[in-house]
C-alpha positions, 0 to 999 in steps of 0.5 A: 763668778766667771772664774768658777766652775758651776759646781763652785756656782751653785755651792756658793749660793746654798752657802749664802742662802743658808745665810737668810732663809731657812729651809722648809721641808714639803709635805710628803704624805700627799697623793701624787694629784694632790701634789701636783696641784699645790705645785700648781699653787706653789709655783712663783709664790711663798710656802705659806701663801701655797699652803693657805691657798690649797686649804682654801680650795678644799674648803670652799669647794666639794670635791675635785670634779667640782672645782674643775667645772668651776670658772677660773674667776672662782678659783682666782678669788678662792685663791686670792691669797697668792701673788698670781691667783688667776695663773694659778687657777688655770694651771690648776683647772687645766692639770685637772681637766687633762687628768679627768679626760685622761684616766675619768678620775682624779689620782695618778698613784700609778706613777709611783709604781712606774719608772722614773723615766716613763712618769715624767713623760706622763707628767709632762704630757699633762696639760698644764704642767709646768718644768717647776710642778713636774719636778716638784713632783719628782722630787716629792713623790717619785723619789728622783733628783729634781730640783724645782725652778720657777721663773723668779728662781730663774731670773734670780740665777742669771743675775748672780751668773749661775745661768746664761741667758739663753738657758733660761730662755730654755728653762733649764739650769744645767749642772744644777743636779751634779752640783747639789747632791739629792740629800741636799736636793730639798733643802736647796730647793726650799732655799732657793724658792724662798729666794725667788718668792722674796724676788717675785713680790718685790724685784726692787727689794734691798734686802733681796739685792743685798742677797744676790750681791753677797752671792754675786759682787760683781751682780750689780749692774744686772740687778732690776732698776726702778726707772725714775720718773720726775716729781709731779710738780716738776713735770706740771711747771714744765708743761706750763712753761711749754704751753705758755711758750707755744701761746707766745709764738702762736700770738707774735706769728698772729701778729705778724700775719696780720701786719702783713695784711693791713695795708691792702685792706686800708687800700680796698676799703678807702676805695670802696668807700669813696666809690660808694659815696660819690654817687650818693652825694650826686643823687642827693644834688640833683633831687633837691634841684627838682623839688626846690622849684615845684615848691616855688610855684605850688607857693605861688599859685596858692598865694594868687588865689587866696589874693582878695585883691584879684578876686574883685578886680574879677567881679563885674560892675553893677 
């Protein structure tokens, strides 16, 4: 598409969406809160999951006051339903939250009355509001030519080439407005919301790449790519044979260090030994000599008195 002018771009994609989705046309009997709100719903999700998530919220809670003062975890499993529910819910509590401490009521009606101008300076200064829920609310209460792009939407037409990256850094698609003309404003942007919410929930999808390449042949290399990642299998017989290799080097530089130090220990230890035995044989010696003879002549000098023979040769004559 770098041939075509952007104009050419974005009818190109209302053609092919066309193709595979069909357009659902928004509620248009809400008051401007209320709008704003489901905005807040809508926003990266599907129409459907939006619409459940906002009767939800109606259901669950007694009025607007009530979920404002209720936390984000609350809203987030009121919500459940949506891809993003704790987002969600902080877009919501805050829209609400700002609005309150704003006007201390929850409607914004007046908008309506003003120009088109001035409401969206209001709108944006609401805390919580996002470039998509502003001009859905343009789009769908304000009567002016805004078409609603979220994030996903965002990514979505970069990789077909309708955006240059630093645009949706920006969060702006120019040439979007001039391109669409506003009675073809909500079913494009139906469209191509559709598109994005298919992409939010699966960037790997096929059937979505399949879209984006009849729109962009030439998309392919920009399309989002799983990284692979090796069978767990594999990876564990890997480990094992790295851990047994780690073993063998430990073992053999073992081996080695003990090697080396082998010779000076037999040194050390034959030279202790011979020193500690030396003595000992000595010691040994020298204490059998000197008790060899005092036996000898305890023999003796028992064996002389016991003798019957020297003790008559003592006795006198009669």
């Amino acid at each position: 598409m770098a041939n075509m002018s952007r104009t050419a771009i974005f009818s190109k994609i209302h053609k092919v969406l066309k193709k595979h989705y069909k357009p659902v046309r928004p509620n248009l009997d809400r008051p401007v809160l209320e709008q704003l709100l489901f905005a807040c719903c809508l926003e990266n999700a599907h129409y459907q999951q939006a619409e459940e998530a906002f009767e939800s919220l109606s259901a669950t809670f007694f009025d607007w006051n009530e979920v404002r003062v209720s936390t984000l975890s609350e809203l987030a499993e009121a919500m459940q339903v949506l891809p993003e529910p704790a987002e969600a819910a902080n877009r919501l509590k805050r829209v609400l939250q700002s609005t309150f401490e704003s006007i201390y009521a929850f409607e914004l009606e007046d908008l309506r009355k003003e120009n088109l101008g001035p409401a969206v300076a209001r709108l944006k200064k609401i805390d919580g509001t996002t470039p998509f829920s502003v001009n859905y609310v343009v789009q769908t209460c304000l009567g002016g030519h805004a078409i609603p792009i979220d994030q996903a939407a965002f990514e979505a037409l970069q990789i077909v080439g309708a955006l240059s990256e630093s645009e949706v850094k920006a969060g702006h698609a120019p040439g979007l407005e001039r391109a669409i003309p506003k009675t073809k404003g909500l079913e494009f942007a139906s469209l191509l919301h559709q598109l994005a919410a298919d992409f939010a929930a699966n960037r790997y999808s096929s059937a979505v790449h399949k879209i984006l390449l009849e729109i962009e042949p030439e998309a392919k290399e920009r399309l989002p790519r799983r990284t692979r990642k090796r069978p767990a299998k594999a990876a564990a017989k890997e480990e094992a044979e790295a851990a047994s290799k780690a073993k063998t080097a430990k073992a053999k530089a073992a081996t080695k260090k003990g090697a080396a130090k082998k010779p000076a220990a037999k040194k050390t230890a034959s030279t202790a030994s011979a020193s500690k035995r030396a003595p000992t044989k000595k010691k040994t010696t020298a204490k059998k000599a000197k008790a060899t003879p005092k036996k000898k002549t305890k023999a003796k000098t028992a064996t002389k008195k016991k003798t019957h023979t020297s003790r008559l040769s003592k006795r006198k004559p009669r």
